[in-house]
C-alpha positions in Angstrom: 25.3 9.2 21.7 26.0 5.7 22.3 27.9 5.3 18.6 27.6 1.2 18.4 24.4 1.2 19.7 23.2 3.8 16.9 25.2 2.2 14.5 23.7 -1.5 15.0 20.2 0.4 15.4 20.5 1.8 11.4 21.8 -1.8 10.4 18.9 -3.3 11.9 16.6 -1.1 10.0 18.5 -2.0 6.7 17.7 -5.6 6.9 21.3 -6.3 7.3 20.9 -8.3 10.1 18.9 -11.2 8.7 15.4 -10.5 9.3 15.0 -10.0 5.5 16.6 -13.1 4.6 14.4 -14.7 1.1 12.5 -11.8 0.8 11.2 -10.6 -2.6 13.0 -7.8 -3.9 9.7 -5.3 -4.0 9.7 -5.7 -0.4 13.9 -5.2 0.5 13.5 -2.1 -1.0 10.3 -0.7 0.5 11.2 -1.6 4.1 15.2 -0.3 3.2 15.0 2.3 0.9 15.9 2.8 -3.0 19.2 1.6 -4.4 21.0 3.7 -6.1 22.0 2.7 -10.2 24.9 4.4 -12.2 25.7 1.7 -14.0 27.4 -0.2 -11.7 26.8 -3.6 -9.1 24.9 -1.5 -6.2 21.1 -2.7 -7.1 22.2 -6.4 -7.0 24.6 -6.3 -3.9 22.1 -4.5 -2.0 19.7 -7.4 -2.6 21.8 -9.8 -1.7 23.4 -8.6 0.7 19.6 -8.4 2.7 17.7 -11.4 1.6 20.0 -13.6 -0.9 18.5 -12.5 -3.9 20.2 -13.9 -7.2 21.1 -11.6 -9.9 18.2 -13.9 -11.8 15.6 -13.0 -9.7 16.3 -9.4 -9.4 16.7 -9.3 -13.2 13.3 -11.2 -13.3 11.6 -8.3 -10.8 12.7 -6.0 -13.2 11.0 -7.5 -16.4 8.0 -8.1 -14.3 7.9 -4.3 -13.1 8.4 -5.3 -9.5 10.8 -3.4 -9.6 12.6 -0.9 -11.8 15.4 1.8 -12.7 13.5 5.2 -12.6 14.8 8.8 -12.0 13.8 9.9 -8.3 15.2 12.0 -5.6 17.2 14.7 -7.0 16.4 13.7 -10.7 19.2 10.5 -9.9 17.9 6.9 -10.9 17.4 4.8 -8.4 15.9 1.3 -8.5 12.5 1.3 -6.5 9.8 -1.3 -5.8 6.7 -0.3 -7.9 5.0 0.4 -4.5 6.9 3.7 -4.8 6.8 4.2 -9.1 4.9 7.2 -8.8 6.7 8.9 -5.9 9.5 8.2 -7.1 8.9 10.0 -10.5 6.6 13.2 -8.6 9.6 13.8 -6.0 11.9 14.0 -9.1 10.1 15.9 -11.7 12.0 19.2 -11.7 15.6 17.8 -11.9 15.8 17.8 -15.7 15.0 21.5 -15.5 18.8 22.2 -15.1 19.3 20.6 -18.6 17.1 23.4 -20.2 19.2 26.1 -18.6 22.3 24.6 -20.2 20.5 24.7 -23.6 19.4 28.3 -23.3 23.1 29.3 -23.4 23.4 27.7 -26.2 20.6 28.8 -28.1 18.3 26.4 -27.7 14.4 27.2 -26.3 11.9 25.4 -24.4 9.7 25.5 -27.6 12.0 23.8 -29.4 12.8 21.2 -27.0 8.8 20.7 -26.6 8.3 19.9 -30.0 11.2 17.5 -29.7 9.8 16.2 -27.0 5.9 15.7 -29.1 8.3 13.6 -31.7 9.7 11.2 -29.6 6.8 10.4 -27.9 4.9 9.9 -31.5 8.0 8.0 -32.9 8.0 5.6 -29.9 4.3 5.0 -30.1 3.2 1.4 -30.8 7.4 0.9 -31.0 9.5 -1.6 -29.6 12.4 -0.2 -27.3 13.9 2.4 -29.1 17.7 2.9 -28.2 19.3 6.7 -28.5 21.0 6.0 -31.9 17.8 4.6 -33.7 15.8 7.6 -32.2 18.1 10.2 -33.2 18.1 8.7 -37.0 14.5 7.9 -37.2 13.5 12.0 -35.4 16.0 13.1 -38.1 16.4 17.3 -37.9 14.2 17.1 -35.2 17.1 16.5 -32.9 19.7 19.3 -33.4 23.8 19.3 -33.3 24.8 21.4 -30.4 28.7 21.2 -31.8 31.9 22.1 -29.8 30.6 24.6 -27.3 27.6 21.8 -26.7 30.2 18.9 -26.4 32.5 21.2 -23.6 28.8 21.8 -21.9 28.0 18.5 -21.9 25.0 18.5 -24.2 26.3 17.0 -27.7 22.7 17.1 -29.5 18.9 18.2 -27.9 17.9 14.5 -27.2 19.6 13.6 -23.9 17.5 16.8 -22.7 13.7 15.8 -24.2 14.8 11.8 -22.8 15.6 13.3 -19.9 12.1 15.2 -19.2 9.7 12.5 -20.6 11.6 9.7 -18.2 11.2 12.5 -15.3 7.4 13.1 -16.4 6.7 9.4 -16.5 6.1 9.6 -20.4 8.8 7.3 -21.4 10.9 4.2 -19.6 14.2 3.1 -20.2 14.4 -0.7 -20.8 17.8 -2.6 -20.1 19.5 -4.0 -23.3 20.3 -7.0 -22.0 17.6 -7.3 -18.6 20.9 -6.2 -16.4 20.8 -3.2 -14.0 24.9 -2.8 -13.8 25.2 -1.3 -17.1 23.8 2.0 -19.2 22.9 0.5 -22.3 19.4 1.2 -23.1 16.4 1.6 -25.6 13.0 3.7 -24.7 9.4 2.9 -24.6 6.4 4.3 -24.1 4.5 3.8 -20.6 1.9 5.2 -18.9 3.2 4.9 -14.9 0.6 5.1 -11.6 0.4 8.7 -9.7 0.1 8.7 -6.2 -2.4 11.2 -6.1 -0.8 13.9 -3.5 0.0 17.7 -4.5 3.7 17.9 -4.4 3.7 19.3 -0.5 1.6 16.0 -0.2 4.5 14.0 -2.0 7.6 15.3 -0.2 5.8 14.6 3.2 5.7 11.2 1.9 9.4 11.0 1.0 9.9 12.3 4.2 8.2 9.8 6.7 9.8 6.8 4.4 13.8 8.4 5.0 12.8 8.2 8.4 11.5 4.9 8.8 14.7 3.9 6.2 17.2 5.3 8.2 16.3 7.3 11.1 17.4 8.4 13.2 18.9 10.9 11.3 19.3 14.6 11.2 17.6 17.5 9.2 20.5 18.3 7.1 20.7 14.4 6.4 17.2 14.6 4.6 18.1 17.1 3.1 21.1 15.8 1.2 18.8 12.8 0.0 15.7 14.7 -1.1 17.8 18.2 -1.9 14.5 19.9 -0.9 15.2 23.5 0.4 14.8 24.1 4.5 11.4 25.5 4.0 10.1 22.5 2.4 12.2 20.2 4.5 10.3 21.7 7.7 6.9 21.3 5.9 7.7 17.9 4.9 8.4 17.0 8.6 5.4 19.3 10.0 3.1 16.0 10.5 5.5 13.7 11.7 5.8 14.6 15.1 9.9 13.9 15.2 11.5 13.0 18.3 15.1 14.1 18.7 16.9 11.0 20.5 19.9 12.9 20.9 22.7 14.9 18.7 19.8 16.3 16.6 19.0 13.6 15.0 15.4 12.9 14.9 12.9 9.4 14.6 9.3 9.3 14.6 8.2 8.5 18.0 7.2 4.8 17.5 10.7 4.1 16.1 12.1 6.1 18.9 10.5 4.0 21.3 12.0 0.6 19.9 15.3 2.8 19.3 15.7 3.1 23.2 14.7 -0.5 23.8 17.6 -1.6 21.1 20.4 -4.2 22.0 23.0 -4.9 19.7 24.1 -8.2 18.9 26.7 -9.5 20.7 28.2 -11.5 18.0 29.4 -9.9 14.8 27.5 -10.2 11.4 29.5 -9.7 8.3 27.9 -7.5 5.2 29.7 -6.9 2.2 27.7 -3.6 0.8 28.3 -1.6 -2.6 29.8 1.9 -1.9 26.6 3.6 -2.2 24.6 1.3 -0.6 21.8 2.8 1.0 23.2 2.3 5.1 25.9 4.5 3.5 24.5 7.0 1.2 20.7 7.8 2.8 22.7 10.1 5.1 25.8 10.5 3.4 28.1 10.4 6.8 30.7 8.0 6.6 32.2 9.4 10.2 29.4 7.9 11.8 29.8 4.6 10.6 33.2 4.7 11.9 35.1 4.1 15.0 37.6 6.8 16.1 40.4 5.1 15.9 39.2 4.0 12.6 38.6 7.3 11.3 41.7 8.7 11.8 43.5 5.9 9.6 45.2 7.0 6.2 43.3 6.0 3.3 45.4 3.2 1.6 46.9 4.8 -1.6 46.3 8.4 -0.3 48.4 8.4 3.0 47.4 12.1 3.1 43.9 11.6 3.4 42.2 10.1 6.5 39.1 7.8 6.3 37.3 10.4 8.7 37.2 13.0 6.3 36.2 11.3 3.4 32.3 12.7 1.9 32.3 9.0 0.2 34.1 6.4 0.7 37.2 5.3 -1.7 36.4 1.3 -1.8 33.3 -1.2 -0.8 32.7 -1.4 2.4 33.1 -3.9 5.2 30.4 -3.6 7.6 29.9 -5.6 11.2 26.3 -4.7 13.2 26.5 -0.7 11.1 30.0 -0.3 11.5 32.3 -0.2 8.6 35.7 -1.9 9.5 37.4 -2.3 6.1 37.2 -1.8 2.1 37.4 -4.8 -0.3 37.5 -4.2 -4.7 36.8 -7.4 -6.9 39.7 -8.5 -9.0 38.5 -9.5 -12.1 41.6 -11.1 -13.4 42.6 -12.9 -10.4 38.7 -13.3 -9.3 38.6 -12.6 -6.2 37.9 -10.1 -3.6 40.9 -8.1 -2.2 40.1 -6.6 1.1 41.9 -4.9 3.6 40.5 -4.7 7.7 40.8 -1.6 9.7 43.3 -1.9 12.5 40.8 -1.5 15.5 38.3 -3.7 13.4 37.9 -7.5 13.4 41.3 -8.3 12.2 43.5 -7.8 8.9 43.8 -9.4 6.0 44.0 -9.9 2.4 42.6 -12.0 -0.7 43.9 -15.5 0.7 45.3 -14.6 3.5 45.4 -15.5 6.9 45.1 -12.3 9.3 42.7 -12.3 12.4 39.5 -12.2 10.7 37.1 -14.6 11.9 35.6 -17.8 10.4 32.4 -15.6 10.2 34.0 -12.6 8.1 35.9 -15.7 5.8 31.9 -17.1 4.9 30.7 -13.5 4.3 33.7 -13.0 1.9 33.3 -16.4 0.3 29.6 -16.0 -0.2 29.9 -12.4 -1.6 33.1 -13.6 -3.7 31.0 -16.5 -5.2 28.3 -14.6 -5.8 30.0 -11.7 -8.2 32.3 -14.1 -9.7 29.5 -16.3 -10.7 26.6 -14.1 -11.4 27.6 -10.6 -11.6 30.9 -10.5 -13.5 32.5 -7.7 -11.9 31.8 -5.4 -8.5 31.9 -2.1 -10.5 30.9 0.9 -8.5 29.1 2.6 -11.3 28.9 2.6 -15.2 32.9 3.5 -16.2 34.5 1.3 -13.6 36.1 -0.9 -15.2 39.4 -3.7 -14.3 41.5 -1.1 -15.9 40.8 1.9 -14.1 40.4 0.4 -10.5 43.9 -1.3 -10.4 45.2 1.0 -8.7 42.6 0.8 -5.8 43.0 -3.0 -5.8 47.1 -2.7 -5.4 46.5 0.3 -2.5 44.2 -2.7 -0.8 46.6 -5.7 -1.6 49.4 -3.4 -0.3 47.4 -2.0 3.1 46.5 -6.0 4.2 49.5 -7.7 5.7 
């Protein structure tokens, strides 16, 4: 496989090379895929880092529904343009299913968690958003203490189980305390979301020709990972799509193949600062492939015993020039500013006001990003406890790594 080729091809596709520039955020997301929210800056770096969206008008999306936070493939939230609501939620469904499992060790039955389940719905009816504290007081014994051996299992009281299944089953939405998707404070409402009216073999074929048209080409085993349906229902999913394997065994669907071979990357570089779980990076969950060889075989700064090729996820936001990742950068809070640090085979090296050989290109795209979380974000956390405190260290591993 010609690697840079490949790697511009899945950039292009992401809208990271421009074409997407001012477009609404309903659209970024249906033509790139669903950004992934734990809490952290993802959503609004993945919008910017496409079209220019401000953190105001993705926050404005949200309230108009546009957009929104809802649990999808895997059971995992993602934010999804409302295009996709209701596949979203039908891919889902089953995930909380693991969560009653966990109760029945400790004693706890599906009837039980049912009738929960009847009372939060009623309480929430005709309610404002509700947040867990003020449902657990107003559903009073309702909701039941789960103790010490809950706590170590992760399941303090029944709630976060019944919240879980009624936001999976489209009954109740979370609503952002303050409008802002990089935190996990919430109240619940009622809602009554759209269905896409497909059986569920009908719904994961679905899933399936949008991963491809996000990201492909890409591999079985890559779908897999992002949907976690089993192989059987991976090769149904598929069945209709006609794949065309363009080489290494990853597959596109035959009209993408066709402008695949056709493909040119850009001669000149294009700069993307992207959240760690952006979608480039997380739909297939390779990180070698968005490296160079040389690049992969670097130690990971802070963990010389670890090399950037063998990493499942990647330590630090990345760096990326035309699909390929070439460095890591963390915000500073305190200093405000972004600390990066270049890969040696990459576009040069340097630090957080530094000189190095990076290029007046890379400087904008550092500027633009560094303005941009400074003055509308706050903070670059990578999901819901990040915080200054605990990503020092990272920050001094990059500060120490650029020259």
């Amino acid at each position: 496989m010609d690697m840079i080729k490949l790697r511009a091809w899945w950039w292009h596709r992401q809208g990271l090379d421009g074409a997407l520039s001012g477009a609404d955020p309903g659209a970024v997301l249906a033509r790139t895929g669903w950004a992934r929210s734990v809490g952290g800056a993802n959503p609004y770096l993945t919008l910017f880092a496409r079209a220019g969206t401000s953190r105001a008008a993705a926050d404005a999306a949200v309230k108009a529904m546009e957009i929104y936070e809802l649990p999808a493939a895997r059971g995992c939230t993602y934010v999804l343009p409302a295009e996709h609501f209701a596949l979203g939620l039908q891919v889902g469904r089953g995930a909380p299913e693991a969560d009653l499992r966990v109760l029945e060790k400790l004693g706890v039955d599906r009837a039980e968690i049912d009738v929960l389940c009847t009372a939060v719905c009623a309480t929430l009816d005709g309610a404002g958003p509700m947040d867990p504290a003020q449902l657990k007081n107003a559903l009073g014994d309702a909701v039941r203490n789960l103790g010490e051996e809950g706590r170590k299992r992760g399941q303090t009281t029944t709630l976060p189980a019944a919240l879980g299944l009624l936001q999976a089953a489209g009954e109740i939405r979370r609503v952002p305390a303050n409008g802002r998707l990089d935190q996990q404070r919430y109240g619940y409402v009622r809602w009554t979301p759209p269905t896409t009216g497909l059986d569920i073999t009908g719904a994961r074929a679905e899933l399936a020709r949008l991963f491809f048209e996000w990201i492909g080409p890409a591999s079985m085993a890559h779908l897999r990972w992002f949907t976690a349906f089993s192989a059987a229902n991976a090769k149904a999913a598929v069945a209709g799509l006609d794949l065309v394997d363009v080489g290494g065994g990853l597959l596109a669907p035959p009209a993408l193949a066709k402008e695949y071979g056709q493909f040119a990357p850009p001669a000149q570089p294009r700069y993307a600062l992207l959240a760690g779980i952006d979608a480039l990076i997380l739909l297939r969950r390779d990180v070698p492939a968005l490296l160079d060889a040389g690049d992969a075989a670097l130690p990971i700064p802070g963990d010389p015993a670890r090399q950037m090729g063998v990493l499942p996820d990647l330590p630090d936001h990345p760096i990326v020039d035309r699909g390929r990742v070439i460095g890591l950068w963390q915000y500073d809070v305190h200093a405000g500013e972004i600390v990066w640090w270049l890969f040696g085979s990459g576009a040069g090296s340097g630090g957080a006001g530094g000189g190095g050989a990076g290029d007046d290109a890379l400087r904008e795209a550092i500027g633009r990003t560094t303005a941009f979380v400074r003055d509308e974000l706050g903070d670059a956390r990578s999901f819901s406890l990040d915080s200054p405190q605990s990503r020092a260290p990272r920050v001094a591993a990059l500060r120490a790594a650029a020259p």
